[in-house]
N, C-alpha and C positions, 0 to 999 in steps of 0.2 A: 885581468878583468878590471875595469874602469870602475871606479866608486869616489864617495869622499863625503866625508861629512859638512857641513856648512850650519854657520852659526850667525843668526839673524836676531835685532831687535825688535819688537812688537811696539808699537803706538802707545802699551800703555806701560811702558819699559822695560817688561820683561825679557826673557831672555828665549829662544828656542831652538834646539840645534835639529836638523834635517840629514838624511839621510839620501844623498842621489847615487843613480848608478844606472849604468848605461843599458838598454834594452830596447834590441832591432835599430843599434846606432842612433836612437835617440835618450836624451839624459832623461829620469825621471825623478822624479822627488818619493819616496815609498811610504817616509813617516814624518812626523813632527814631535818631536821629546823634551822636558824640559828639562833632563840631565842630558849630556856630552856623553857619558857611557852608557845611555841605553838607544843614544842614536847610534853609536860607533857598533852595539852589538847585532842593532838591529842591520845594521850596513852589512854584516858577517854573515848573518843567517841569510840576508836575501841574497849575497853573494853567491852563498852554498846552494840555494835552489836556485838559482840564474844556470849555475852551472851544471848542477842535476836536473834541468827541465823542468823543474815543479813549479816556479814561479808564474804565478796568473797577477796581474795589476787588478784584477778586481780584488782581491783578498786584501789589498793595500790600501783601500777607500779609506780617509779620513774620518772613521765614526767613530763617536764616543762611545767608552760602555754605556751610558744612561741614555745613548740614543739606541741603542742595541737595546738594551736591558726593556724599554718601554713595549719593544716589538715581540720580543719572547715571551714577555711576561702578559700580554694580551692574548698570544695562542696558549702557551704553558695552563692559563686558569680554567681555560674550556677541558681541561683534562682532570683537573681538581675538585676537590669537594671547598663550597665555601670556605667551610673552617681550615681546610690545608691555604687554601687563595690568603685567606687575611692574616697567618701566620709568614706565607712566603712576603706581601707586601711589605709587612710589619715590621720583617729581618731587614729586607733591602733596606726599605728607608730608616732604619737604623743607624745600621751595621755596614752597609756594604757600599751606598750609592754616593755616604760623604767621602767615605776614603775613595773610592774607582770611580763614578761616575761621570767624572770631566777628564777624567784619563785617555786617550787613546785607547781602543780594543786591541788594536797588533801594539800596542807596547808594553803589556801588561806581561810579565815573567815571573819564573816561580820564585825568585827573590821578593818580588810585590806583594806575591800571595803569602809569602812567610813572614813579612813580617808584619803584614797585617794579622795575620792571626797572632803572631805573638803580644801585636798590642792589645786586640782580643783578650788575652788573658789576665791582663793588668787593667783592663774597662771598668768602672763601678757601674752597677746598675741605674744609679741616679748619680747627679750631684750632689744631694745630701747625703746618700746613703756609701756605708763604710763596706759592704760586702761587691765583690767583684763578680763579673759572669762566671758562671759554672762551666766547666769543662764541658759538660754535653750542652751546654748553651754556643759555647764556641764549635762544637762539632757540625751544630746542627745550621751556623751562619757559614761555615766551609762549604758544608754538605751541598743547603742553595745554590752557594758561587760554583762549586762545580757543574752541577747542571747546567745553568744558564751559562758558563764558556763550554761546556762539551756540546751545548746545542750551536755555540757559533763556529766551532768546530765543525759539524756535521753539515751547516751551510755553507762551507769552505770560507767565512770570513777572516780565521787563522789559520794557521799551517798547523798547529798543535797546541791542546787545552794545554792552557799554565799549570796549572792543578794536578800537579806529579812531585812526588819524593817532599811532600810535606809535610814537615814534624807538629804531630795534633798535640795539646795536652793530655797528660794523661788523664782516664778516666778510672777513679776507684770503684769497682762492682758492687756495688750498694746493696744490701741485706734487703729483700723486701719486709718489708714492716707491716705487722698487722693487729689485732687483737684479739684475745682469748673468748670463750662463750663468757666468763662473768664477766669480764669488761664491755660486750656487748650489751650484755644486760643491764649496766651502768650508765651507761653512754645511753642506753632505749628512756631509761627512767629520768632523764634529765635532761631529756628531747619532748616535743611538745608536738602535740596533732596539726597539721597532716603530716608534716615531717618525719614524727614521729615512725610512723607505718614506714616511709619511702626508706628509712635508714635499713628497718628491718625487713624490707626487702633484698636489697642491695647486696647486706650480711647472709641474708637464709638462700640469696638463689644468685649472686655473684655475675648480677648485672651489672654493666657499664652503664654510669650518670644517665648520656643520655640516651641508652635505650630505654632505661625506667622511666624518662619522662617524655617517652614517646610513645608510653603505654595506654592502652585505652580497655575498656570490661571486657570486651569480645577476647584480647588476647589473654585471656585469662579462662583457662577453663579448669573449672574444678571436677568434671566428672572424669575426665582424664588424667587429672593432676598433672597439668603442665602449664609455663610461660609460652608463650608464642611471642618471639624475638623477630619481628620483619620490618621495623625500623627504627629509627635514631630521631632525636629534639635536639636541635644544632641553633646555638644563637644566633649567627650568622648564615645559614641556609633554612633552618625550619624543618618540616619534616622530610625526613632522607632514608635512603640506603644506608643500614647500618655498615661499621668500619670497614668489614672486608665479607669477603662473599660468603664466609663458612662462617661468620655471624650472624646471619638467620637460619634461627635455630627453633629446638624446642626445649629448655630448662627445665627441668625436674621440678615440681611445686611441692614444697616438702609438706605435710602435713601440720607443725606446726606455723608454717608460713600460709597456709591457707585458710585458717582459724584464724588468723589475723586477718585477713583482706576481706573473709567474710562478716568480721565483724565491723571493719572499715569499709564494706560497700553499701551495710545498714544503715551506718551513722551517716552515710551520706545521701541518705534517702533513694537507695538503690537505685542508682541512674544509671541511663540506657548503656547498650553492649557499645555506644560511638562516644561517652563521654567515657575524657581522658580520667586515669586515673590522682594523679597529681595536678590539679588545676583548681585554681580560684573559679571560675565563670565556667567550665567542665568541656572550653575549645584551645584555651591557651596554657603550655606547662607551665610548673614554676620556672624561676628564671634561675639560671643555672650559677651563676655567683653565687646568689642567696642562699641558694642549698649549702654549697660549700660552707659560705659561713655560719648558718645557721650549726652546722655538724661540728663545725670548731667552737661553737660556744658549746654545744653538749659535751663535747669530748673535755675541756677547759672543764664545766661543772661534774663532771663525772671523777674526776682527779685522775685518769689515766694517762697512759702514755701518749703525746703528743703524736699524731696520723691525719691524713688526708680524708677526704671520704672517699678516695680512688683505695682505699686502704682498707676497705669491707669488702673489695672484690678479694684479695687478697688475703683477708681471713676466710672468707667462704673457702677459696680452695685450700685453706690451713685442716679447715674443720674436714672437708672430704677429703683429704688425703689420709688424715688421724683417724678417720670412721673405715679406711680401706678403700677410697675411692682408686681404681688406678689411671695413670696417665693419660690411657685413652680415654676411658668415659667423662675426667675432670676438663681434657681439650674439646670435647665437643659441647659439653655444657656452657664453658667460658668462652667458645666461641672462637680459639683462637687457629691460625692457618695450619698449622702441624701441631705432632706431638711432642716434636724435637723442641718446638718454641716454651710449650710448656714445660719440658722438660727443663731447660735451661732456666726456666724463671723459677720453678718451686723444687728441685731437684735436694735443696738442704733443708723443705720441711721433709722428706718422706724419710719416718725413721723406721729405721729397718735394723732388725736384730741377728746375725747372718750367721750365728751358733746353729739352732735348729735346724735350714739350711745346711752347714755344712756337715750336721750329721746324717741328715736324710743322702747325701751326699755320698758319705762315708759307708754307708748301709748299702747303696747300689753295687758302689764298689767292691764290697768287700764280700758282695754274696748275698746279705740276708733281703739282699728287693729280688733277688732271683736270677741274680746274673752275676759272674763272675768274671771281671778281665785281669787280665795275667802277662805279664811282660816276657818273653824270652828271648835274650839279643833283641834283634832287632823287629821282632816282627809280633804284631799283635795278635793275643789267642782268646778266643771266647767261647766261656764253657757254660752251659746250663747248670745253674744251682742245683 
């Protein structure tokens, strides 16, 4: 089979070697590389499917990722929640569009992918600043790139995503972090109104940011003692569909958490069941930064342990696992898609003393629950105590 590589200079000196090879007795050109061994590999593989039939000229069109990237990523947002949109844009034009985006699409290999990721791990987050991205920072600029090549995969623009047998950094499993009731109550006393209240929400009923400041009176009912969880405050979208569908819910309103809000729906001059709970002007939430650092100065004057404020959803389910909450009923409060999820995230608060257990255990065993099992050879016998 005819093939060959060809090495041509460009006007503005560069260098670029091409890939031809012969298809229905005519030469075609398939790529353009600016290394010599990724036109020579690329010569290989179109070889291989010249010969297995698979080869279509359209899948060889001279596009760039960044001309690609522009087309996916204009359908790709119509499937996103704003906030997922400005995070995907935010990685590309970071992370992904200076390294690939003047690149060829068929020349991208998973040697490209690796070692961009590897330089991924040695990135600083700034030019001044001395800390490098995070392992799940570099996971999650993978993660994107593989979508957007598996989508040009599935338009047949490659014959096969790059994005196979890549070595990720490792990820160490981080201990969720949270705080105790007195450290709450520290952290409450050296927070300042309205904040104040929003913290101790947050802590007592282990809402997500912004479902608590997409709360408005009506979702609040005290004769029932529940939150009503049916949407999200998104900086970048506004009011939404909270994170996932078994997020709208209904939260448990603990008692001492409803003596707070009724005393904070007083002071605020009892406004109607449509004004927001957390708001200046009682249509717009607070802004979601803010909060954040408002909560790191409290936590800062409180002398506790340094935590997020995503870190009082995480003491909530500290304190309802400690109170006897189980897996089920703490997943459907927290809202999250399974149990299994939960499981996996708070599985080392739930202490469990397994003595007790195993002599209640032992007792069934051994007769005194009222049954008796008995081993003979091989075969199992069961006698009425």
């Amino acid at each position: 089979m005819s093939g060959y590589v060809r090495r041509r200079e460009l006007p503005s000196g560069k260098t670029r070697y091409s890939a031809i090879v012969t298809v229905d007795g005519k030469a075609q050109q398939v790529c353009s590389c600016q290394l010599k061994k990724d036109a020579e590999a690329y010569l290989k593989r179109t070889q291989s499917e010249i010969a297995a039939g698979t080869f279509r000229q359209v899948k060889r069109q001279d596009i760039t990722f960044k001309t690609f990237y522009d087309q996916w990523i204009e359908s790709k947002t119509k499937s996103l929640k704003p906030s997922s949109s400005a995070s995907y844009e935010h990685t590309f034009r970071l992370h992904i569009l200076p390294v690939f985006g003047e690149r060829l699409l068929c020349d991208i290999t998973p040697l490209h992918i690796q070692e961009w990721v590897t330089s991924l791990s040695d990135k600083k987050l700034s030019p001044t600043s001395d800390k490098k991205l995070s392992p799940a920072t570099v996971e999650r600029c993978y993660r994107y790139l593989r979508s957007c090549l598996k989508q040009a995969e599935a338009w047949e623009l490659i014959t096969k995503c790059p994005c196979r047998s890549i070595n990720l950094p490792r990820t160490d499993g981080k201990e969720v972090v949270c705080l105790n009731a007195p450290e709450v109550a520290l952290v409450l006393e050296n927070s300042r109104e309205p904040e104040r209240t929003l913290f101790a929400l947050l802590a007592l009923s282990g809402l997500r940011r912004g479902e608590a400041l997409g709360l408005a009176w009506r979702h609040i009912t005290f004769r029932d003692n529940a939150i009503i969880v049916e949407r999200a405050w998104s900086y970048w979208g506004g009011f939404q569909d909270p994170k996932t569908a078994s997020s709208k819910r209904a939260v448990p309103l603990l008692p001492s958490l409803a003596a707070i809000l009724k005393e904070y729906h007083q002071a605020q001059g009892e406004p109607g069941p449509d004004d927001l709970l957390f708001s200046y002007n009682g249509t717009k939430p607070f802004d979601p930064k803010n909060v954040s650092k408002q909560f790191e100065r409290a936590v800062e004057a409180a002398g506790v342990k340094k935590v997020t404020l995503h870190s009082l959803r995480h003491t909530f389910a500290s304190l309802a696992l400690e109170s006897g909450w189980s897996i089920k009923a703490l997943q459907r409060s927290l809202g999250h898609a399974s149990a299994t999820m939960t499981l996996n995230t708070y599985s080392h608060m739930i202490q469990e003393d397994p003595g007790a257990a195993l002599l209640r255990m032992d007792q069934v065993i051994s007769g005194a629950g009222g049954k008796l099992v008995t081993l003979e050879g091989k075969r199992v016998v069961t006698a009425q105590g």
